[in-house]
C-alpha positions in Angstrom: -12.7 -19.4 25.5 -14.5 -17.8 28.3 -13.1 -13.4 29.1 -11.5 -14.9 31.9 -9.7 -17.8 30.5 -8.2 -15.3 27.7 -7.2 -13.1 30.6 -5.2 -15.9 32.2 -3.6 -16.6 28.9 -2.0 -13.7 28.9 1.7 -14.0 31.0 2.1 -12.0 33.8 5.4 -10.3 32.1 3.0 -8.7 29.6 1.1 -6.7 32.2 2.8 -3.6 31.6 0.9 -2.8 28.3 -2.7 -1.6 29.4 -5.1 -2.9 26.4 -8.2 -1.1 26.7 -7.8 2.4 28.4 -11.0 3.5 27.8 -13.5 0.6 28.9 -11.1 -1.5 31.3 -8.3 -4.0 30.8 -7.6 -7.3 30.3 -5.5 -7.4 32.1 -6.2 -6.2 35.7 -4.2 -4.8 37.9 -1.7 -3.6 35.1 -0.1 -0.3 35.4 1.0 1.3 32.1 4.7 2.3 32.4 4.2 5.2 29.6 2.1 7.8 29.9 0.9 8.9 26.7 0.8 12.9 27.7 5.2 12.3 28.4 7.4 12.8 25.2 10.9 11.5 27.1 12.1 8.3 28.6 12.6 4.9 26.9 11.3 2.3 28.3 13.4 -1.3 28.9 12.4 -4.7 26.9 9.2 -5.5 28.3 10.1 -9.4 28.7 13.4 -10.9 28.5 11.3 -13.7 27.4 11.3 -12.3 23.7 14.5 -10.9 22.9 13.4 -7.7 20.7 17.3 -6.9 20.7 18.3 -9.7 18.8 19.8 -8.7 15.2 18.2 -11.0 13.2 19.6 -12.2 10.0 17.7 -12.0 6.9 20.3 -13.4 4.6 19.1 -15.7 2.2 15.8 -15.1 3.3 14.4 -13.6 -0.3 13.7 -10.1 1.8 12.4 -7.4 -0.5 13.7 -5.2 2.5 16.9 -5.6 2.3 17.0 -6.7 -1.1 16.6 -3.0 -2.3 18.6 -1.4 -0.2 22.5 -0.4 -1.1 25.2 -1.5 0.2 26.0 -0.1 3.6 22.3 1.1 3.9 19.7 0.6 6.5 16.6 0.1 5.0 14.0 1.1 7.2 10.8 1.7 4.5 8.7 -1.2 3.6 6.1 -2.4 6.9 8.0 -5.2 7.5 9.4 -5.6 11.0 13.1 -7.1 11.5 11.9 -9.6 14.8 11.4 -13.1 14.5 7.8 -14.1 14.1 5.9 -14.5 17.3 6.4 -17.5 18.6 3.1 -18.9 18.8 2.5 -18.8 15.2 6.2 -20.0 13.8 5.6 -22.9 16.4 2.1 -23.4 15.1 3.7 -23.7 11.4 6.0 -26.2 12.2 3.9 -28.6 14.2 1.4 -28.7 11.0 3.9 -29.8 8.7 5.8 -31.8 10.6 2.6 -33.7 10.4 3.2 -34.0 6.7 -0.3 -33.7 5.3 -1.2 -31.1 2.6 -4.2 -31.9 1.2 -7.3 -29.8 0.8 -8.3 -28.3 3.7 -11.5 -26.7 4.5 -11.4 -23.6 6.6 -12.1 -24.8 10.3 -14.4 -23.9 13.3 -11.3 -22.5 15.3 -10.5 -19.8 12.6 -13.8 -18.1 13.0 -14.0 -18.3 16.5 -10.2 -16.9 16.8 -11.2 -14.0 15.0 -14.6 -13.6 16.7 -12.6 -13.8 20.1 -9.9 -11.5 18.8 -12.5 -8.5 18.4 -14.1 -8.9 21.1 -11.2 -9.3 23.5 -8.7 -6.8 22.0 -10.9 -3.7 20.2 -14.6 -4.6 22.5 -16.5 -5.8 19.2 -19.3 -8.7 19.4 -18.9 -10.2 16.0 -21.5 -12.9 14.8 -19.8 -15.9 13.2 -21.8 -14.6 9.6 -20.3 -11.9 9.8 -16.5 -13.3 9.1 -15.3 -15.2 6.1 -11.4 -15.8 4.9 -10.0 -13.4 2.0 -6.8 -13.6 0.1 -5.0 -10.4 1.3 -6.2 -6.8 2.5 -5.4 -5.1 -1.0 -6.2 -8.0 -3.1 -9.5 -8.3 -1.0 -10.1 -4.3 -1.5 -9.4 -4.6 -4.6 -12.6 -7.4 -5.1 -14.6 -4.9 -3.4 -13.9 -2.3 -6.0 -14.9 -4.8 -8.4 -18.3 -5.5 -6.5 -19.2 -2.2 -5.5 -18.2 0.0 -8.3 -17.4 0.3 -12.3 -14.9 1.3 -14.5 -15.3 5.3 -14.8 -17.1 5.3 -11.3 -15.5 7.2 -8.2 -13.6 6.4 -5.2 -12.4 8.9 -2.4 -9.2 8.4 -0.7 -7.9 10.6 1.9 -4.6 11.5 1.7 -1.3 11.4 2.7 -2.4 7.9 2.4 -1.2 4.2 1.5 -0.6 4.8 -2.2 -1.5 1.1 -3.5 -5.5 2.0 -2.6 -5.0 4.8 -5.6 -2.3 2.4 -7.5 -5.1 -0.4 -7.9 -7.9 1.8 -8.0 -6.5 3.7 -11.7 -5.7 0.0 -12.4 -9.3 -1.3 -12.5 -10.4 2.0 -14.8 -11.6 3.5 -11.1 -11.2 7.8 -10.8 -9.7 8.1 -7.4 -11.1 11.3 -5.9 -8.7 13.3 -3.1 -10.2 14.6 0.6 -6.7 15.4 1.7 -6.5 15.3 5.6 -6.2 18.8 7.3 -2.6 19.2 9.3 -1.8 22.3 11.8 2.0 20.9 12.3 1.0 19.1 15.1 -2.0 16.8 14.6 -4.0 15.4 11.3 -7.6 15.6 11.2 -10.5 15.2 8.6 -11.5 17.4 6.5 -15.5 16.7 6.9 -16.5 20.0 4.6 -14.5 18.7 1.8 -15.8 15.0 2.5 -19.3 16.5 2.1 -18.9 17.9 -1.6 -17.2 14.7 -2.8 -19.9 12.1 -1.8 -22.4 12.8 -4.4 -19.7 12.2 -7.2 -18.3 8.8 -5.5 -19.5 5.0 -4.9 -16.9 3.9 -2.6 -14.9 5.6 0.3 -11.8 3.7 1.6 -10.4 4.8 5.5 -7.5 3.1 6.5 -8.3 3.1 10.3 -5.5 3.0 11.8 -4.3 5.9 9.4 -0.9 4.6 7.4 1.6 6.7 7.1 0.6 9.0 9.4 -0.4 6.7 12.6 -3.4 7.9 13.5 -6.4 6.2 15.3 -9.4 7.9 14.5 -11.9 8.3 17.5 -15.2 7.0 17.2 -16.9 10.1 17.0 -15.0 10.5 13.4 -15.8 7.5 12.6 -19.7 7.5 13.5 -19.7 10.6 11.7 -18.1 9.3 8.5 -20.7 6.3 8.9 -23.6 8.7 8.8 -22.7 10.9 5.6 -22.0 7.8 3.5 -25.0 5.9 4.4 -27.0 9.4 3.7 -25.6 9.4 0.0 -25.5 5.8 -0.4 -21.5 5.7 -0.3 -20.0 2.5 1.0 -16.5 2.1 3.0 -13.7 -0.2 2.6 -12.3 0.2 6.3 -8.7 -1.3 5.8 -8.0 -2.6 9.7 -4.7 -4.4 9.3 -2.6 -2.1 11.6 -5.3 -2.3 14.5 -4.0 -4.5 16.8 -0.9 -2.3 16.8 -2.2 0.4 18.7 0.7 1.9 21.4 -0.2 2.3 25.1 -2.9 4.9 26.2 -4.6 4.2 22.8 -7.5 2.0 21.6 -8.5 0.9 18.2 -12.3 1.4 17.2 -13.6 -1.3 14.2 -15.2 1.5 11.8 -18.8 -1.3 11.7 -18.7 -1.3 15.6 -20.0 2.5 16.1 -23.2 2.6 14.3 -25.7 1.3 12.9 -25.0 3.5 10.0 -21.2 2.0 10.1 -22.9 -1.6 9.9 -24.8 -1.0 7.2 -21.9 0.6 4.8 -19.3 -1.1 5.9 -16.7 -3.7 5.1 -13.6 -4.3 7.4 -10.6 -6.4 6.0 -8.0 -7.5 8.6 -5.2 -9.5 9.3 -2.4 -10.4 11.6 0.2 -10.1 9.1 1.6 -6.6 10.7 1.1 -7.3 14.1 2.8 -10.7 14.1 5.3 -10.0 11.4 4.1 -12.5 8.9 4.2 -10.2 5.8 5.2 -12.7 3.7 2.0 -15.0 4.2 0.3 -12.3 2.2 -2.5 -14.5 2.1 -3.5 -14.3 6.0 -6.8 -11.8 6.3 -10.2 -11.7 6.8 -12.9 -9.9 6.5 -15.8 -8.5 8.6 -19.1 -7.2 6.9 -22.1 -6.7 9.3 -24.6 -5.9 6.4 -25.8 -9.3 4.3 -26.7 -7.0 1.6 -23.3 -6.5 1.4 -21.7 -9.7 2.3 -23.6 -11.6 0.3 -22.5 -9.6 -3.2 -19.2 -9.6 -2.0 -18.5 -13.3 -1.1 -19.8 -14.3 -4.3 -17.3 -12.0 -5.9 -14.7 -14.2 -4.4 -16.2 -17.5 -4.8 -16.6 -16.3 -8.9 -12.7 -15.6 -9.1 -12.1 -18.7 -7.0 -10.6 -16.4 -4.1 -12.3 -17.9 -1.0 -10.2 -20.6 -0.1 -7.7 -20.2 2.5 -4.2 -22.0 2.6 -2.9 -24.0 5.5 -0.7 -21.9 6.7 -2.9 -18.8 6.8 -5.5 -21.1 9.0 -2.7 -22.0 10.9 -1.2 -18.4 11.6 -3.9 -16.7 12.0 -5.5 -18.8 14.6 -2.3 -19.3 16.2 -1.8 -15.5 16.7 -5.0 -14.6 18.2 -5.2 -18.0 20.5 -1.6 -17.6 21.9 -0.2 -14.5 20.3 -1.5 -11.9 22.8 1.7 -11.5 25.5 4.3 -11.5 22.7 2.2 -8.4 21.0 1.7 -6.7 24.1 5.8 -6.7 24.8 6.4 -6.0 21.4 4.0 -2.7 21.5 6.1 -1.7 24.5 8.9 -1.9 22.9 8.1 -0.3 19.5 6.8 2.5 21.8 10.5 3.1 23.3 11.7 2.8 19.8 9.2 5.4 18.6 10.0 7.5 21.7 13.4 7.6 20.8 12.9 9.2 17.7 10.7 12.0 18.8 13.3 12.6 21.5 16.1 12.7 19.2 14.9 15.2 16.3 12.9 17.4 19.2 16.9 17.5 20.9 19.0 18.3 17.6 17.9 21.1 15.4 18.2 19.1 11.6 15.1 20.7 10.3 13.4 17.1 11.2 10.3 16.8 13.2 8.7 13.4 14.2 5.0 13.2 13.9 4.1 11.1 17.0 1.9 7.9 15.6 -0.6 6.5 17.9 -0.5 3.3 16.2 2.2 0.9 14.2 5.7 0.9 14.0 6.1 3.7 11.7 7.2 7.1 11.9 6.0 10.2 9.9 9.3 12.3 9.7 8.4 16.3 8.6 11.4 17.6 7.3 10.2 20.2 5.3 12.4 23.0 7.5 14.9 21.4 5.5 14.3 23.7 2.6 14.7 20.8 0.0 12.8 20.0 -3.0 11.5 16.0 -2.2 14.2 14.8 -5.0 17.0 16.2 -3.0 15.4 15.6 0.1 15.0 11.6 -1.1 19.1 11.9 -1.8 20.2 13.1 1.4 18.7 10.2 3.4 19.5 7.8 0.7 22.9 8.8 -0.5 24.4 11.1 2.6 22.9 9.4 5.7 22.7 5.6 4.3 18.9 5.6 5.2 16.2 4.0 3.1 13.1 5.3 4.1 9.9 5.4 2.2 9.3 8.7 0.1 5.8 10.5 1.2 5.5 11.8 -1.8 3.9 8.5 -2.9 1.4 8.6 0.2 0.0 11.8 -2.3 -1.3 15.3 -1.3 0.3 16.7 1.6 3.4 14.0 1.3 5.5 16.5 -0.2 8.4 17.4 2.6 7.8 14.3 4.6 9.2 10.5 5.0 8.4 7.2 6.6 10.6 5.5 8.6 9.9 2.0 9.8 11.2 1.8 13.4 10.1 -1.8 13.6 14.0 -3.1 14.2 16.3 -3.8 17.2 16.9 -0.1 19.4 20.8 -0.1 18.1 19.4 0.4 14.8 17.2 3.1 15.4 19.8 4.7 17.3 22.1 4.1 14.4 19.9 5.6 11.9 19.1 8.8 13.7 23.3 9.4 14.2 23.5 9.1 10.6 21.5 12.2 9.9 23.4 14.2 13.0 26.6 15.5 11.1 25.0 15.9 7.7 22.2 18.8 8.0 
């Protein structure tokens, strides 16, 4: 599909989202209706054609959401959003098997060439078919990279407050996860390059999660070019988990870590998905990955072919080519939308005085809560949201150093639960 055609895919209804701030949009003509410098005003639905609204029901549905919250709780911790799948892809699903045949299936032309279209289209990345090959899950496939890249005893740098299973899995495999906590002022994270420095001699691997979960940020590709450079110097390579990219709110733009540099091409490997973006958590099996470097590639395919981990099910084919074909307007309202969620937070805690400050994310749907004004140790501070206010939110003390005093909220839900959740922590501070 030619630029133009993908342009023209998009509905006119989903123009309000500008995609590419920095290098032009595809979508001409647009104007943005949020303005990323404003912290007030919510803006409406962005299409009445998706109902973002609606209050889903997840009854019966085997939700690990919902199933672990209490009664009379709102559980709004694990990144899983409460919309209906985009329609493209549940549409997608139930043409294939209405057609009744699940045989083998060998992964076709149209899932490299979604993907190859997707990066070029959505984060400005020319990807050569080679390049791309199927893999059974971002962790999972991380996880085989630790197994390729490193052995027990060996090192691997995280940089925390991060996604804890990167450490979980790491200890599993006999890996020593090293920590290069990132540097807070209150307002904004950043990198802490001095510290990054002294650690790479000791470690093999380096993992970013680009966009940064849980605190939302998009690192900037002079970060990212710089990061490329000191690992390729010492020989270090990086597992560049991507999966919340295509989740970056308005006046933002993802950067693929391999994209910057040479240096980023030749250490990296990117593992993606549209899992987050499309609310298909539960096809946990829907990713891919990108690795520019074929003495990389190579080592790692084979690492998935030995453990018989290459071969992609039918319905990950069929999502995932689904999604990035016909999937972009129903993203682009839905990042509208989580952006007037997301507003609504900041605006509330920066309006009440609860010892609660919202972090501002530049990517996902969820929300980094400081509440260390509070004054309470995490296990109380766990309790008052879980017991007083009804909330379940995720504990940061998982996400590791510099957790301690903070929470994640997942704002991906109708606005009258948000706005429900935030009254229940009015009267109780």
């Amino acid at each position: 599909m030619k630029r133009r055609d993908f342009i023209k895919s998009v509905s006119a209804a989903a123009c309000a989202v500008t995609l590419l701030p920095s290098a032009g949009s595809l979508m001409t003509g647009c104007k943005n209706p949020i303005d990323e410098e404003k912290t007030s005003g919510i803006p409406p639905v962005a299409n009445g054609q998706w109902d973002f609204d609606e209050v889903v029901d997840r009854a019966g549905t085997w939700s690990i959401k919902y199933g672990r919250a209490a009664e009379g709780q709102i559980p709004m911790w694990i990144a899983d959003m409460d919309f209906r799948t985009a329609p493209a892809v549940s549409s997608a699903l139930k043409e294939r098997l209405n057609r009744d045949v699940l045989g083998y299936t060998s992964t076709p032309e149209e899932f490299y060439q979604s993907i190859i279209r997707w990066e070029q289209e959505m984060h400005g990345w020319h990807v050569d078919k080679e390049w791309v090959a199927y893999c059974p899950g971002v962790i999972t496939s991380i996880n085989q990279a630790y197994l390729t890249f490193s052995e027990p005893g060996d090192s691997i740098i995280v940089m925390p407050p991060v996604y804890n299973l990167f450490r979980m899995y790491a200890e599993r495999l006999g890996r020593k996860v090293i920590d290069n906590p990132l540097l807070f002022d209150g307002e904004r994270y950043r990198i802490d390059f001095d510290g990054l420095e002294r650690m790479l001699n000791e470690a093999k691997i380096l993992v970013l999660c680009n966009p940064h979960n849980p605190v939302g940020i998009v690192w900037e590709p002079d970060a990212l070019k710089r990061i490329a450079a000191l690992c390729r110097s010492k020989g270090i390579i990086v597992i560049s988990d991507e999966i919340h990219c295509d989740l970056t709110l308005p006046g933002r733009r993802h950067t693929p870590f391999c994209s910057v540099s040479e240096d980023a091409a030749a250490v990296g490997l990117v593992f993606a998905s549209p899992t987050k973006s499309f609310n298909l958590a539960g096809l946990s099996m829907t990713s891919y990955c990108v690795i520019p470097n074929e003495k990389l590639r190579e080592p790692y395919l084979k690492q998935l072919r030995n453990a018989k981990l290459d071969e992609a099910p039918i319905p990950s084919l069929v999502a995932t080519i689904a999604a990035y074909t016909e999937g972009a307007p129903w993203l682009l309202s839905l990042r509208e939308y989580l952006q007037g969620n997301i507003q609504k937070v900041i605006d509330f805690f920066s309006q009440n005085d609860l010892g609660i400050k919202a972090i501002p994310p530049q990517a996902s749907f969820l929300v980094w809560l400081d509440c260390r004004a509070m004054g309470l140790p995490q296990d109380e501070l766990m309790r008052f949201f879980s017991d007083k206010a009804r909330l379940l939110l995720s504990n940061g003390a998982m996400y590791g150093q510099g957790g301690e005093g903070f929470v994640r909220m997942n704002i991906g839900c109708p606005r009258k639960i948000v706005k429900e959740a935030l009254e229940r922590t009015r009267p109780l501070v």
